[in-house]
C-alpha positions, 0 to 999 in steps of 0.5 A: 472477473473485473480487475479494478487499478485506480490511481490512489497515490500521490502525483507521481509517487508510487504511495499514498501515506495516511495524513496524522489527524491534524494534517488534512489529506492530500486528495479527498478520498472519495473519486469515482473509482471509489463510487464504482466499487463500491456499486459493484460491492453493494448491488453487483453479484459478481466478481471484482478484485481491486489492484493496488498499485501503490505503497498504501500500509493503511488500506484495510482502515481505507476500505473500512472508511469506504464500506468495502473491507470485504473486498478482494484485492491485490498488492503490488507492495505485499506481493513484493515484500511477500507480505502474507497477513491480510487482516487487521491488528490491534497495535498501540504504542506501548508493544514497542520496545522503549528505552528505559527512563522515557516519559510520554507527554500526551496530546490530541492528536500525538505523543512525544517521548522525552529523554530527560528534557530532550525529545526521543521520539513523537507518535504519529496517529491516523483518522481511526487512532492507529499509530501510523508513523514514530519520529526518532530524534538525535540532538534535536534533528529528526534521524529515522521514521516508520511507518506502520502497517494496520496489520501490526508491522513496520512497513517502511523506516526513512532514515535522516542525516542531519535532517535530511531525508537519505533512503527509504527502506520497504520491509518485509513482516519480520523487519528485513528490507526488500526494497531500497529508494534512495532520495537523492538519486531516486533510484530503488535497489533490489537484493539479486535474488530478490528481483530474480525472484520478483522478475520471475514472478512477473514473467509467469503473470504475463505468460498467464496474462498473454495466454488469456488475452488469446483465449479471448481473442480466440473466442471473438473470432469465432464469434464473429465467423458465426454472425458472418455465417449467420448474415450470409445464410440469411442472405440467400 
């Protein structure tokens, strides 16, 4: 099994929030990493997984872009949230629940909702026409953002004080938060029985990983003895 970490997040952010359609992308999408694996998912018969490290709620339309939808991988974001689904679906603006009264002003690349003559919220779209992200307003300033996973959920919501970004939630499938970052103070909080679980889970991973790397170590060795065995007996 060959284990794929590619670096796809902005900087030093662990996340990589898909650009709305009138904004162009931070980094280019395609870098070598990108070339590799798709190599082994097109010419390669054997087993790859990529590991994704970063916060990525659209990366089923970022393997369908890339030819490699098929491809196995594993996140470190779903692992925490204990996200199960794994396909993609079909979510449009209209399943969520509206107030009453709203009337929807279209554009090429959004919709904003209006309140009368005030602006409630603004829908963002990405490159494939999912919603990624809806704006909330409050007396004309921005007070929450979420962000919408391609598999049909709220993955995170971002809430404003006066405008001002305050935390970010990450949530679970069914709307409850597993992870807390705080801007100000760039500090992400864990309920106790979450992190327990979550360190825990890591523990047993590393416990696997170290029992690996031994086996492998093991098998080197012994590798190694018989070609020393070999060049010995040759040597007589």
């Amino acid at each position: 099994m060959l284990y794929f970490i590619p670096a796809w997040y902005k900087q030093n952010m662990w996340c990589e929030k898909r650009a709305a359609v009138v904004y162009a992308q931070l980094k280019s999408e395609f870098d070598e990493t990108i070339k590799q694996i798709t190599l082994f998912h097109r010419n390669v018969d054997r087993p790859y997984r990529i590991l994704v490290l970063g916060y990525s709620p659209n990366f089923r339309h970022f393997l369908h872009r890339q030819g490699m939808y098929r491809s196995k991988y594993w996140s470190c974001f779903d692992a925490i949230a204990q996200v199960r689904r794994k396909k993609v679906a079909v979510l449009s603006y209209h399943d969520i629940k509206w107030p009453k009264g709203l009337e929807f002003v279209y554009s090429p690349f959004s919709i904003i909702a209006l309140q009368g003559d005030v602006k409630y919220a603004q829908v963002e779209f990405g490159e494939d026409g999912n919603p990624i992200s809806i704006d909330m307003f409050e007396d004309g300033k921005i007070c929450r953002r979420n962000y919408y996973d391609d598999r049909g959920f709220v993955s995170s919501t971002v809430i404003y004080e006066n405008g001002i970004e305050q935390y970010q939630d990450f949530l679970m499938e069914n709307g409850i938060w597993k992870i807390r970052e705080y801007k100000k103070m760039m500090v992400m909080w864990l309920s106790i029985r979450h992190a327990l679980t979550m360190m825990w889970c890591l523990m047993l991973r590393a416990a696997k990983q170290v029992s690996r790397l031994r086996c492998a170590l093991q098998r080197l060795n012994m590798t190694a003895s018989r070609r020393l065995s070999k060049r010995y007996l040759q040597a007589m």
